[in-house]
MARKEKOL-5482 format. One record per residue (C-alpha): chain; x, y, z. Coordinates in steps of 0.5 Angstrom, whole numbers, always signed. Layout:
# residues N
[rec "A", [X, Y, Z]]
...
//
This chain:
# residues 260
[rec "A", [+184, +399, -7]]
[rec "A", [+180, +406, -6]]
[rec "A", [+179, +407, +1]]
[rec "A", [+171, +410, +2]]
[rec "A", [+171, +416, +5]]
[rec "A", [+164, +417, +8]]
[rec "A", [+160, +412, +12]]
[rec "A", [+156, +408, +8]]
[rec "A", [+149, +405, +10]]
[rec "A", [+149, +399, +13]]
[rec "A", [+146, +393, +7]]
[rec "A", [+151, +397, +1]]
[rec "A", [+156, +397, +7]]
[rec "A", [+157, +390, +8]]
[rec "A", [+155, +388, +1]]
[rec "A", [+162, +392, +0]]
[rec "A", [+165, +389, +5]]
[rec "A", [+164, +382, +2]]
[rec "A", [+165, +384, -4]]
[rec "A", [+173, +387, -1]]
[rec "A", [+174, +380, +2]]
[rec "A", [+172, +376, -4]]
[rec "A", [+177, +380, -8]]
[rec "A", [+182, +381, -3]]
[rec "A", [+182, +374, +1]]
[rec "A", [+183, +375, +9]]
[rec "A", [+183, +383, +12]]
[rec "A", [+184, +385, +19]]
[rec "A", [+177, +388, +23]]
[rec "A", [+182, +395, +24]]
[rec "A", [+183, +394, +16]]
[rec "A", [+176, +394, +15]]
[rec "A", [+173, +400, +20]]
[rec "A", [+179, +404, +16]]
[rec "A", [+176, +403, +9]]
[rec "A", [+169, +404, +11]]
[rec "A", [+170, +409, +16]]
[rec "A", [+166, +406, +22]]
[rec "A", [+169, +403, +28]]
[rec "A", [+171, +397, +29]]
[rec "A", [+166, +396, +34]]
[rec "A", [+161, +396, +28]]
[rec "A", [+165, +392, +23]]
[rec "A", [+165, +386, +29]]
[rec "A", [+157, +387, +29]]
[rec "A", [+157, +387, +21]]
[rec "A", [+162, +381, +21]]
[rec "A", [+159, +377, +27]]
[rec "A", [+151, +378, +22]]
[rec "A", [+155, +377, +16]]
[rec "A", [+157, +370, +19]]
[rec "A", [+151, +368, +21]]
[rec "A", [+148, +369, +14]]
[rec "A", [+154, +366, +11]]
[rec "A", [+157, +371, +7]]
[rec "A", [+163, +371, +10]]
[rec "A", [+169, +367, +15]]
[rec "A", [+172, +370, +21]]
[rec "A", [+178, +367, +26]]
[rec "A", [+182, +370, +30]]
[rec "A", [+181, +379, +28]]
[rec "A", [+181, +376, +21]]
[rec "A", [+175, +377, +17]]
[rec "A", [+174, +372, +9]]
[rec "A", [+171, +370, +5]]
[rec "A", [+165, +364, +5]]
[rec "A", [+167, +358, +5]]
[rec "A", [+164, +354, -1]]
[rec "A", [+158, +350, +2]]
[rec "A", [+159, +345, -3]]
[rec "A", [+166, +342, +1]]
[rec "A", [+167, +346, +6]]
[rec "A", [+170, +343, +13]]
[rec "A", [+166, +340, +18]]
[rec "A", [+171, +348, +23]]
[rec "A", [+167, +353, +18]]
[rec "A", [+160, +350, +18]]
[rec "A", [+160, +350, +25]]
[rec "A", [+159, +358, +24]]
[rec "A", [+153, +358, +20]]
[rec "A", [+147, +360, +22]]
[rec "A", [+150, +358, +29]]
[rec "A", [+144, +361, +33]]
[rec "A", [+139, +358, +29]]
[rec "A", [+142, +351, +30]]
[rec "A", [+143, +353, +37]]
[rec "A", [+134, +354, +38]]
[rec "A", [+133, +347, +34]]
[rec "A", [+140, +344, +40]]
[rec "A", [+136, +347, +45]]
[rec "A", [+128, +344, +43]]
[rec "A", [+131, +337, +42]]
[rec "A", [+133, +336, +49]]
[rec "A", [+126, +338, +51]]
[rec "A", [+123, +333, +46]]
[rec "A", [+128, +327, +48]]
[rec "A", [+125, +324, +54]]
[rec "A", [+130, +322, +60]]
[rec "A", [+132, +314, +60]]
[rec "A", [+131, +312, +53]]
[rec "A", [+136, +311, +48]]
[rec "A", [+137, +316, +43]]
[rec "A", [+140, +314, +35]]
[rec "A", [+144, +322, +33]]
[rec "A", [+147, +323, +26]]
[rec "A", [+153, +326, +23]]
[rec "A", [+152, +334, +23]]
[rec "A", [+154, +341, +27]]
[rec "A", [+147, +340, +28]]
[rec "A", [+147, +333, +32]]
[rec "A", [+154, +336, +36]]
[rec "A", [+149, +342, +38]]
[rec "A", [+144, +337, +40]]
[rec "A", [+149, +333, +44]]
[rec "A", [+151, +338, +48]]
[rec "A", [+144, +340, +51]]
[rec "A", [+143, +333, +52]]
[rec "A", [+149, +332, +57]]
[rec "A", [+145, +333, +63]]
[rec "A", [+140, +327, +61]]
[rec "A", [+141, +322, +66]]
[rec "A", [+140, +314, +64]]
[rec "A", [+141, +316, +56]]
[rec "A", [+143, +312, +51]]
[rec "A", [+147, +314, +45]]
[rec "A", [+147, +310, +39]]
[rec "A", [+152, +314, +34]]
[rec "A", [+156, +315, +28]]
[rec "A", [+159, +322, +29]]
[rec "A", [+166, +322, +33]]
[rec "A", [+164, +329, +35]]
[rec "A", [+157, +328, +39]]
[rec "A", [+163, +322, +42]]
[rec "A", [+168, +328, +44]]
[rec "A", [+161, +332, +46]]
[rec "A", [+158, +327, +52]]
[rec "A", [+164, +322, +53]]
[rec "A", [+164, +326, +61]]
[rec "A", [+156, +326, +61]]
[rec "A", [+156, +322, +67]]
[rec "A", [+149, +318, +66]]
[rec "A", [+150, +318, +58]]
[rec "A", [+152, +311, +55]]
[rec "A", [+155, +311, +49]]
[rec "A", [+156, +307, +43]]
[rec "A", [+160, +308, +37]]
[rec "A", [+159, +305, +30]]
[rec "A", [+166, +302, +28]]
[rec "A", [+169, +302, +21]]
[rec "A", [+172, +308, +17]]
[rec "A", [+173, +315, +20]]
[rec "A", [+172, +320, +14]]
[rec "A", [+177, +324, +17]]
[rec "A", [+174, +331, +15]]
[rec "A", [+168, +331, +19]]
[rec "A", [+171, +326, +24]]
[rec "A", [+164, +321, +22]]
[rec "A", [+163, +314, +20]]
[rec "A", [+158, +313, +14]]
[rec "A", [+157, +308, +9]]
[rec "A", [+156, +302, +9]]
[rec "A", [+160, +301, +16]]
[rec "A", [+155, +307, +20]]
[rec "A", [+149, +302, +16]]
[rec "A", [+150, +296, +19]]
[rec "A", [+152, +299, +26]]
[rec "A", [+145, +303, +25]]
[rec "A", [+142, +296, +22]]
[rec "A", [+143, +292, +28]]
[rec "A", [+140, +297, +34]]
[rec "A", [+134, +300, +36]]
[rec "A", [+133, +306, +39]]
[rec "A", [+126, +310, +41]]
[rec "A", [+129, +316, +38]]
[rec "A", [+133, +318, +32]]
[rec "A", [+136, +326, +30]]
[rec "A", [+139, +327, +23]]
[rec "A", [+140, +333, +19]]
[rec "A", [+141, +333, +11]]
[rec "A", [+146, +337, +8]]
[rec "A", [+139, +340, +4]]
[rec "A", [+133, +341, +3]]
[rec "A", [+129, +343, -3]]
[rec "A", [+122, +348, -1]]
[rec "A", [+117, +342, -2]]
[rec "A", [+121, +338, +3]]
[rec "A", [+125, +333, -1]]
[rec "A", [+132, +331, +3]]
[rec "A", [+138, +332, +0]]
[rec "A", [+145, +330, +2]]
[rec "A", [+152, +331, -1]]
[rec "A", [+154, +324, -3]]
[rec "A", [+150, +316, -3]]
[rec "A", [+154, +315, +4]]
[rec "A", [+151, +319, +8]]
[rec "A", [+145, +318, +5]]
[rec "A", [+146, +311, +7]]
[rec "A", [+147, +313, +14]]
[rec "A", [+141, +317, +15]]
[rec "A", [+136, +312, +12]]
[rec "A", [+139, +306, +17]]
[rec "A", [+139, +311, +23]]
[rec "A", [+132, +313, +21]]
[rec "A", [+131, +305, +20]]
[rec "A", [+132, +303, +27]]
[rec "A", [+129, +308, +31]]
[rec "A", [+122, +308, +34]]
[rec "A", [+120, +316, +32]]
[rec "A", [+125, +320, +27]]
[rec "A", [+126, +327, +28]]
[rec "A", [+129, +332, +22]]
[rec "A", [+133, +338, +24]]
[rec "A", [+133, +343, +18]]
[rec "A", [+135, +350, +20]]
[rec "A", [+134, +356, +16]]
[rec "A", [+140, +356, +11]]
[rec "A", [+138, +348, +8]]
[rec "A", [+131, +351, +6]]
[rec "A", [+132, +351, -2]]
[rec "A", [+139, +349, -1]]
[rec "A", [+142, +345, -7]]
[rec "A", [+146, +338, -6]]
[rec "A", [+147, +332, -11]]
[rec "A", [+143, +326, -7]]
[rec "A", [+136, +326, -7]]
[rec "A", [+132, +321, -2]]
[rec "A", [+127, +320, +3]]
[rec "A", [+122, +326, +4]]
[rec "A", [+121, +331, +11]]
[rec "A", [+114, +328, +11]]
[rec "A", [+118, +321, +13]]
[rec "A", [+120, +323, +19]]
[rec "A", [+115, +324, +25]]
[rec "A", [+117, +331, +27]]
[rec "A", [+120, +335, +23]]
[rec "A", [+124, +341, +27]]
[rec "A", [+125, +349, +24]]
[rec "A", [+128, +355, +26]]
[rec "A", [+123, +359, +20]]
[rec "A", [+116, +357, +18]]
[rec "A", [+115, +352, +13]]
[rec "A", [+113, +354, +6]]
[rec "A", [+106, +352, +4]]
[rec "A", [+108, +346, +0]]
[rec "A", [+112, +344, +6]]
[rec "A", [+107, +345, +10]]
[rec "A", [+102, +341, +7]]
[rec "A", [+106, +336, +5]]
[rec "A", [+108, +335, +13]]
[rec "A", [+100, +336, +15]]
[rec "A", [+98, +330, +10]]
[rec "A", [+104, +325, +13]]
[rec "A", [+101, +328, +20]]
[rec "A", [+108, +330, +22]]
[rec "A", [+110, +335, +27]]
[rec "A", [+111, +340, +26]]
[rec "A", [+116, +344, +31]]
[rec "A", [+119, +352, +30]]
[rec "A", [+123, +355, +34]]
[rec "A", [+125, +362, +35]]
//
């Protein structure tokens, strides 16, 4: 690989650097200043941003390629958008009122979630997601309640029929889910029917339903469409809507919430 003498500017720069990755697998931080002719210092600030858009995968002072979003574990989604799932986290611990009980799906998202509302007292969390579980299981004031059934090992979850008829035999007065993707005019996307069917039995039995959708699951492709933003009473973002959405959204009279 020719190493690059002179700095490059910032954008043709970490475009290098995925490309590099993408072709040579997982590369040191040290490596990468050295070929670009940068501090690491500034290579950790480009990796850390290019993580956040998705380009690429870091562990332990090593720098790779994305994941395929298509299947990729339950680890490396976790690192996507994180701050911006991390202001919608924080925007539904404001929303949900204390002393109600709260239905919460599967997702990085929903953990986030979970963690801001572990000071909630007098809570009740109806769940399908073994990691919002392991998230509140030292919450002092929280109730928690399990869908039973098969646990689909990579996402630690429970969907399908199991979370279904979990879901199907509560009531909540609220529920958050978040989808595997969302189209620009507001159609909801998922990657299999199981999750589809978990989210519609969590949205059945709760009073008022709030959808999570960060930036990178705005146009974001996936096999399973069902169901519409505009079904839920309070549709959270950390980007401003689209007009399709936008309209669509007003019409249903749903609220809409956008976080920074």
């Amino acid at each position: 690989m020719t190493e690059i003498p002179d700095a490059v500017p910032l954008d043709r720069r970490r475009d290098r650097i995925v490309a590099l990755v993408k072709s040579c697998g997982f590369m040191a931080v040290e490596e990468l200043a050295r070929r670009f002719n940068v501090s690491v210092q500034t290579i950790r600030t480009d990796l850390r941003d290019l993580q956040e858009q998705g380009r690429v995968f870091r562990r332990h002072g090593l720098a790779g390629p994305a994941p395929d979003p298509d299947n990729s574990a339950y680890e490396k989604r976790e690192v996507w958008n994180r701050t911006g799932k991390q202001a919608i986290a924080a925007k539904i611990a404001e929303l949900i009122p204390e002393g109600c009980t709260i239905a919460i799906g599967t997702g990085t998202t929903a953990e986030l979630a979970a963690q801001h509302l572990s000071s909630h007292r007098n809570l009740t969390v109806l769940t399908n997601n073994l990691h919002v579980v392991m998230t509140l299981q030292n919450a002092p004031n929280v109730t928690l309640r399990l869908a039973g059934g098969t646990v689909r090992t990579r996402d630690l979850d429970i969907i399908g029929a199991d979370s279904a008829d979990f879901f199907g035999s509560m009531r909540a007065d609220f529920g958050i889910v978040s989808v595997g993707g969302m189209s620009d005019d507001g159609d909801l996307l998922d990657f299999n029917m199981d999750e589809v069917r978990a989210r519609r039995a969590l949205v059945s039995c709760c009073d008022h339903a709030i959808l999570m959708v960060d930036e990178k699951k705005m146009g974001r492709k996936a096999l399973c469409r069902d169901g519409h933003a505009s079904d839920f009473q309070t549709v959270l973002l950390n980007t401003a809507p689209g007009d399709a959405l936008q309209r669509a959204l007003v019409k249903a009279r749903s609220q809409i919430v956008v976080v920074a």
